[in-house]
C-alpha positions as CSV (number, residue, x, y, z in Angstrom):
1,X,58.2,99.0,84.7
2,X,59.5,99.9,81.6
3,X,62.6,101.6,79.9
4,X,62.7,104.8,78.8
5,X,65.0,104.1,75.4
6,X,64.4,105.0,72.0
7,X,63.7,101.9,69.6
8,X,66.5,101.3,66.8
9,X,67.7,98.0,65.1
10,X,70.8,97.1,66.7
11,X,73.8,95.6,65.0
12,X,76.7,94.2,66.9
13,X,80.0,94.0,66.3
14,X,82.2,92.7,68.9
15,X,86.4,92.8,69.3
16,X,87.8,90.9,72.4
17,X,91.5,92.1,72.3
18,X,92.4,93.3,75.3
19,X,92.4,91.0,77.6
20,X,96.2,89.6,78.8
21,X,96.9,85.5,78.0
22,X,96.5,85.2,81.6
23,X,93.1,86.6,81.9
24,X,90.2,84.3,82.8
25,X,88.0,83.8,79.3
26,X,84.6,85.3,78.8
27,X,84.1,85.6,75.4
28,X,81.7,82.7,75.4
29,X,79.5,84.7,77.6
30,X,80.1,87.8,75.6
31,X,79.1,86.2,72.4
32,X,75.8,85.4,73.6
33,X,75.6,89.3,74.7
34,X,76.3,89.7,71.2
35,X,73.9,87.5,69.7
36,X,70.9,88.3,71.9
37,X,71.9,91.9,70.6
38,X,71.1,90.9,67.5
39,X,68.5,89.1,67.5
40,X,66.2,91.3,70.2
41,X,65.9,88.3,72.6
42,X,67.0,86.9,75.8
43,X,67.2,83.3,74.5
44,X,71.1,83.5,73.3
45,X,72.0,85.3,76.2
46,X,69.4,83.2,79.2
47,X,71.8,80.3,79.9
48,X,74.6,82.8,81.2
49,X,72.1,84.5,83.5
50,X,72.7,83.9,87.1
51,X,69.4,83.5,89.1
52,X,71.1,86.3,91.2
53,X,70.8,88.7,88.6
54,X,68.7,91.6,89.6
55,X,68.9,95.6,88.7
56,X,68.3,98.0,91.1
57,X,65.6,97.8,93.5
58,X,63.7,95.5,91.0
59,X,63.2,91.8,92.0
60,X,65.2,88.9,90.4
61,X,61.4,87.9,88.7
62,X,62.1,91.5,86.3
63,X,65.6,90.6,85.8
64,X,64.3,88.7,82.1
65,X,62.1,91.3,81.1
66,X,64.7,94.2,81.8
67,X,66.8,92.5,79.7
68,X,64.7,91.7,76.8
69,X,63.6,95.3,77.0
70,X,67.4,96.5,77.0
71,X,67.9,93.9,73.7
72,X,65.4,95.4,72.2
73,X,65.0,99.3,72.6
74,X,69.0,100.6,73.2
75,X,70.6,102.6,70.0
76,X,72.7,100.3,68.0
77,X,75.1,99.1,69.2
78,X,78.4,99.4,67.3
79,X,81.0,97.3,69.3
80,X,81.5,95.7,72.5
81,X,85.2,95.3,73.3
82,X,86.6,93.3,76.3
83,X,88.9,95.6,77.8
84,X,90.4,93.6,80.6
85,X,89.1,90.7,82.3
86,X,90.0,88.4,85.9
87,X,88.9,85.5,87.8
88,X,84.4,86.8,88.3
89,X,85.0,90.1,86.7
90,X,85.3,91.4,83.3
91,X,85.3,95.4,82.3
92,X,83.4,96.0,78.8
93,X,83.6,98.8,76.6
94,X,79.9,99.7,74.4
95,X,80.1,101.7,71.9
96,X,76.1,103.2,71.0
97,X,74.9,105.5,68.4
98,X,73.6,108.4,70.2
99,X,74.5,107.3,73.8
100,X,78.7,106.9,72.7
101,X,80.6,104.9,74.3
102,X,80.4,103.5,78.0
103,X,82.8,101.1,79.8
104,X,81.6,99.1,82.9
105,X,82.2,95.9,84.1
106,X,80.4,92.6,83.9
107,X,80.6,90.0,86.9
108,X,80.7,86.4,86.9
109,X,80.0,83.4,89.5
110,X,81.9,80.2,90.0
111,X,79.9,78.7,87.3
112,X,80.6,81.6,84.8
113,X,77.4,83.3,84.9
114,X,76.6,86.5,85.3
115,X,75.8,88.3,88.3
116,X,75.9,91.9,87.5
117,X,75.7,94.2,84.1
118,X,76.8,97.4,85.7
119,X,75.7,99.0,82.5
120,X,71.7,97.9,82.5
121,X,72.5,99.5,86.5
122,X,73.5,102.9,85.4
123,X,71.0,103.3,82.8
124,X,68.3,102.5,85.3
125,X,69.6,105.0,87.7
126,X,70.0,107.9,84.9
127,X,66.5,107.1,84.2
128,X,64.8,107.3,87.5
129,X,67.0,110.3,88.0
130,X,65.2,111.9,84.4
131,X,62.1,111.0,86.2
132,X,62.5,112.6,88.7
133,X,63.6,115.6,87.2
134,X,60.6,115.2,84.6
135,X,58.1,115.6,87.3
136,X,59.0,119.1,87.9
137,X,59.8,119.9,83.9
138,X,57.6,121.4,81.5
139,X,56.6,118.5,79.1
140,X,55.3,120.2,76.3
141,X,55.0,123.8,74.5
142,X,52.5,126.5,75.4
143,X,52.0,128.4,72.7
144,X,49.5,130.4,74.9
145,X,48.6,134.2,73.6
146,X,51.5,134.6,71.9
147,X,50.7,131.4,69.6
148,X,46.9,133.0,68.9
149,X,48.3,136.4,67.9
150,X,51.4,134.8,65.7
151,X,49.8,131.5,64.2
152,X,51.6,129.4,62.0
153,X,51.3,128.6,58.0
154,X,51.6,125.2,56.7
155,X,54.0,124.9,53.9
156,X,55.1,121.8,51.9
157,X,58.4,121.4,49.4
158,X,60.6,118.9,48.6
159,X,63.6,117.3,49.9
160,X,66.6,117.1,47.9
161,X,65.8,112.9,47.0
162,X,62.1,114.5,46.2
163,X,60.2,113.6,49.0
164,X,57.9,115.8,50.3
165,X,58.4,117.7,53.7
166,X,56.1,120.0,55.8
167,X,56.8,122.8,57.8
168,X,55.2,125.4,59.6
169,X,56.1,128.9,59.2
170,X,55.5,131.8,60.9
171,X,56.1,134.9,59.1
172,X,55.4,138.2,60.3
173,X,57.4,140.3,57.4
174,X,59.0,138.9,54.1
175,X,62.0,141.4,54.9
176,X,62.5,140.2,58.3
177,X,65.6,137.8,59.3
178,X,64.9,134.1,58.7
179,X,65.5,131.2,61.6
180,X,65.1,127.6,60.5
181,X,64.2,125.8,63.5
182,X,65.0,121.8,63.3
183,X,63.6,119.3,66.2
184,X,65.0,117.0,68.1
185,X,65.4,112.7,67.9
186,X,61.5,111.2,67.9
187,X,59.5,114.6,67.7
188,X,58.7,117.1,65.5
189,X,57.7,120.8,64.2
190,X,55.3,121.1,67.3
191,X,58.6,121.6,69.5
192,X,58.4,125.3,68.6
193,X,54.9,125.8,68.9
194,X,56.1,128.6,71.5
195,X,59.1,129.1,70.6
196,X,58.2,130.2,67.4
197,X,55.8,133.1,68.3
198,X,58.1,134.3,70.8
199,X,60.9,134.9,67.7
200,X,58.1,136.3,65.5
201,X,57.3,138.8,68.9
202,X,61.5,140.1,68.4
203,X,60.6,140.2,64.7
204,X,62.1,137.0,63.1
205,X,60.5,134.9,60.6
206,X,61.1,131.2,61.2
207,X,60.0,127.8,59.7
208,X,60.1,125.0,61.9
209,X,59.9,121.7,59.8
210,X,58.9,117.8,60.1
211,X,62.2,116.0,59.4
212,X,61.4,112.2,58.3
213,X,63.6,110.8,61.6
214,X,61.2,111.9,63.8
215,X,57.5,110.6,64.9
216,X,54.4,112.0,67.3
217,X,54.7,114.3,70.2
218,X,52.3,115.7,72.7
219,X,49.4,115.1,70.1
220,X,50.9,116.0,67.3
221,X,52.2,113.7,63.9
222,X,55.1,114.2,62.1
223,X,53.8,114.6,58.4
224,X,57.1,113.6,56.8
225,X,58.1,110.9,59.0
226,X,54.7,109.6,58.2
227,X,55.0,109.5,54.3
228,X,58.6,108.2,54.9
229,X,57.6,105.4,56.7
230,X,54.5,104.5,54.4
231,X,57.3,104.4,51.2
232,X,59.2,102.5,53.0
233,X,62.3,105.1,53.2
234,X,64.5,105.3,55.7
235,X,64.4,107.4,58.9
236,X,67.2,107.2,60.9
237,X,69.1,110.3,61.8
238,X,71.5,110.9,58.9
239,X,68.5,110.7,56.4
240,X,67.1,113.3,58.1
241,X,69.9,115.7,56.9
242,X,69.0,116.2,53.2
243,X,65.5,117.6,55.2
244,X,67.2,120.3,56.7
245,X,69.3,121.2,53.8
246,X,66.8,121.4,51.7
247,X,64.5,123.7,54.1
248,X,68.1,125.8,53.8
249,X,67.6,126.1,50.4
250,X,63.6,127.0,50.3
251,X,63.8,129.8,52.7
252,X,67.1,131.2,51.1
253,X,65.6,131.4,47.9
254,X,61.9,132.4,49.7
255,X,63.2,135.5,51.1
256,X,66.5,135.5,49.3
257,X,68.7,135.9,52.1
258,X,71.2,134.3,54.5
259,X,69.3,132.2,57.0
260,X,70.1,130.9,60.8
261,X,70.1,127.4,61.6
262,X,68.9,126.3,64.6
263,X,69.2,122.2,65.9
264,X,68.2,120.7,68.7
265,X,69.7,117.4,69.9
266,X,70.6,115.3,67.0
267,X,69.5,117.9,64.6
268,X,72.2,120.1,66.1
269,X,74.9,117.4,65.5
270,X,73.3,117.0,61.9
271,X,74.2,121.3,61.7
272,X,77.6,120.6,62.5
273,X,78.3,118.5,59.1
274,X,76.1,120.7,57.3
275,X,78.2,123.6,58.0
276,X,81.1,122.1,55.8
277,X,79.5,121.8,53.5
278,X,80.7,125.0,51.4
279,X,77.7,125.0,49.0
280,X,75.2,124.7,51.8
281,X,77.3,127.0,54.0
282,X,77.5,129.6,51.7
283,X,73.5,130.1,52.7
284,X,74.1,130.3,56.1
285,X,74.3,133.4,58.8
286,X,74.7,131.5,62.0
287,X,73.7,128.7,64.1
288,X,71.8,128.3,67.6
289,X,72.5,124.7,68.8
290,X,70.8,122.9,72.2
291,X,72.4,119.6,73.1
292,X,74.5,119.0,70.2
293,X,77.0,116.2,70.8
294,X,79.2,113.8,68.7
295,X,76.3,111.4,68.4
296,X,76.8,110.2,65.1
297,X,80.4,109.2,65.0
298,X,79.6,105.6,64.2
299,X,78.0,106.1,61.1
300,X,79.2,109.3,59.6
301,X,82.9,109.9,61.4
302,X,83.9,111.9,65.2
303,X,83.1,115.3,64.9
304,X,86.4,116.1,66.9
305,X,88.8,118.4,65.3
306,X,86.9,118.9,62.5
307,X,85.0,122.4,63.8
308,X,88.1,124.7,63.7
309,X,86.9,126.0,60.0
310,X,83.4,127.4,61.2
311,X,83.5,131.0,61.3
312,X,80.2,132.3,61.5
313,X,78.6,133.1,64.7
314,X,77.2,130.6,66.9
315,X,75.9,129.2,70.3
316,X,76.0,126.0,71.4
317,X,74.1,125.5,74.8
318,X,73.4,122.3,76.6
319,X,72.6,120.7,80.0
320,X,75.6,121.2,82.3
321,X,76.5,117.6,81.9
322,X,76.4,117.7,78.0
323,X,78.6,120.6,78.6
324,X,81.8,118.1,78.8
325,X,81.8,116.5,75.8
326,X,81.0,119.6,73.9
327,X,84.6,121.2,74.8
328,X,86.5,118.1,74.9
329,X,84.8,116.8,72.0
330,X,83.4,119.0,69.2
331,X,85.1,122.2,70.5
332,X,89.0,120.4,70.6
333,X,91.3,122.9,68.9
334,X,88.5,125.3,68.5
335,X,89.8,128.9,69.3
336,X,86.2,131.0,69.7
337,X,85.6,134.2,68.3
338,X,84.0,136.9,70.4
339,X,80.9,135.9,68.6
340,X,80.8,131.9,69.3
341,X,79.9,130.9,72.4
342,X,79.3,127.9,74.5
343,X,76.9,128.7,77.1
344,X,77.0,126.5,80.0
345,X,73.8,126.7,82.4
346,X,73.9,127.3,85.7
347,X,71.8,124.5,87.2
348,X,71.7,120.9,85.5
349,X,69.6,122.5,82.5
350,X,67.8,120.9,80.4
351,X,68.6,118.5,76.8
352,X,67.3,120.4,73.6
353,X,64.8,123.2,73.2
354,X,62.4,122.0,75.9
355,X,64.9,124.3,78.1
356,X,62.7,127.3,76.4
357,X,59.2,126.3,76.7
358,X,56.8,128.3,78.4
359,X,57.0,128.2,82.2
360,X,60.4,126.0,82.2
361,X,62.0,127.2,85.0
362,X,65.6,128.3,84.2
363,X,64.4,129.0,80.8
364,X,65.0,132.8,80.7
365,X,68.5,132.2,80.9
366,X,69.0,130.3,78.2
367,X,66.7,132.9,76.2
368,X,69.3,135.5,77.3
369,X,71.8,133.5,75.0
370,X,69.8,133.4,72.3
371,X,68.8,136.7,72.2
372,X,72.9,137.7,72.8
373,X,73.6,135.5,69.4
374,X,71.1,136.9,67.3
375,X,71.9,140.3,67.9
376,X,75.8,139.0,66.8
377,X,74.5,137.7,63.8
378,X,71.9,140.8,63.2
379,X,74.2,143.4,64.6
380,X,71.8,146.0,63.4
């Protein structure tokens, strides 16, 4: 048995305000969430575990190492504020980088310990559900004939604090339109291994690059992650996004031209503060977005209400339950032109740009959006 979730440090910071004077007091329990947070490990947090703890179908004899898992490997963990609490029962709000925020409850026995963490439950069910959905999925690019008969170049330049990135591009005419294709959270360049060829086939150039948050996938390294790590930089998302401007800037002055910008995941939400960015902007055509989402509000402010400005043309595509927070969030106030357009699937769809990979089933319909966007941005 293990979880699923990415590893990041987490840091805790926890607010109990609002809870009524009458409300029973957890705070001592919640404190010990807090510190066990902190410091990766079950020991704060073990004396306030009821022996009738259990997740899911999973015995009470997994219930410690679930937990230290869930200590360990969530997203950091911003705040965790008691939102109202009663005799056994106390509903929490979590706020995560990349997952947002989450309320569920937390229960309690006579003794004050806890019985259930609703939100360990519904992380276990969304991953047996992604699981289950995985075992039908494509899990990696083909690049097939297409990726023999357009291969890739490897180029290197630097990023704007002078480390070195590496991309791949495919070119198949210096005067054709330019596509800059940026990966998603944990993987890397190889992401477009066919995605790539297939653009090249409509007669694109495109450079898909190794942004320094990133790592392995499917066999393949991340070069720039790599160096990062050995020089001891830092590789969370927000460093990543001096990677992709900088990219911006090589192929703009490459082929001297406007280029497209397309994200995938947290890439995409890293595209949405580029774009106001006026001197970065000012290089910049369009963008093609997969999962983008408001996933970095903690450290670098809410996207919401702060997307009305864009006025080149766009897509932003998602799965259908991504498709949510995308209007409420990151399209609030935002008054589409005839060529920006939110594509939702649909079926349940898929997160990022595995939805285009070879054999995906469902993929040709989010192809059909792409295609429809890059003929608005290259009317002719």
């Amino acid at each position: 048995m293990k979880l699923l979730i990415r590893l990041f440090i987490p840091v805790l910071v926890i607010c109990a305000c609002g809870a009524s004077l009458s409300a029973q007091d957890y705070s001592e329990q919640i404190d010990a969430l807090k510190e066990s947070f902190d410091t990766k490990s079950i020991e704060p947090f073990r004396a306030y575990v009821s022996p009738e703890l259990t997740f899911r179908a999973f015995p009470a004899a997994a219930t410690p190492q679930i937990l230290t898992q869930v200590f360990t490997n969530l997203p950091q963990l911003n705040a965790i504020e008691i939102l109202d609490s009663k005799q056994g029962e106390a509903t929490v709000k979590y706020t995560f980088v990349a997952l947002g925020s989450r309320e569920s409850k937390l229960q309690f026995d006579e003794d004050g310990k806890v019985t259930t963490i609703e939100l360990i439950d519904n992380l276990l069910k969304q991953q047996e559900e992604a699981q289950a959905r995985a075992a039908n999925q494509v899990q990696a690019p083909v690049p097939g004939e297409l990726g023999e008969k357009y291969p890739a170049k490897k180029v290197e330049f630097k990023s704007k604090d002078g480390e070195l990135i590496t991309g791949n591009l495919y070119e198949v005419d210096a005067s054709a339109p330019v596509i800059l294709l940026a990966h998603s959270g944990g993987g890397n360049k190889h992401e477009y291994a066919d995605i790539a060829p297939r653009l090249n086939a409509r007669g694109f150039n495109a450079l898909a690059i190794d942004q320094r948050s990133g790592g392995p996938f499917d066999g393949h390294e991340n070069e720039t992650f790599n160096r990062a790590k050995e020089k001891g930089l830092a590789t969370e998302f927000p460093d990543a996004q001096q990677d992709i401007e900088a990219a911006i800037n090589y192929l703009a002055n490459k082929y001297d031209k406007k280029v497209t910008l397309w994200g995938s995941s947290y890439s995409a939400a890293l595209s949405l503060f580029i774009i106001q960015d006026p001197q970065v902007s000012q290089q910049l055509n369009g963008m093609i977005l997969f999962s983008p989402g408001d996933y970095l509000a903690p450290v670098k402010g809410s996207l919401e209400g702060k997307l009305t400005s864009i006025h080149i043309p766009f897509l932003m595509t998602s799965t259908a339950q991504e498709a949510g927070p995308i209007t409420d969030v990151l399209l609030k106030g935002v008054t589409l032109s005839s060529n920006q357009v939110q594509h939702v699937p649909s079926f349940e769809g898929y997160h990022g740009v595995q939805a285009l990979w070879q054999g995906q089933k469902g993929a040709e319909e989010y192809w059909e959006q792409v295609w429809n966007t890059l003929s608005m941005i290259y009317p002719n």
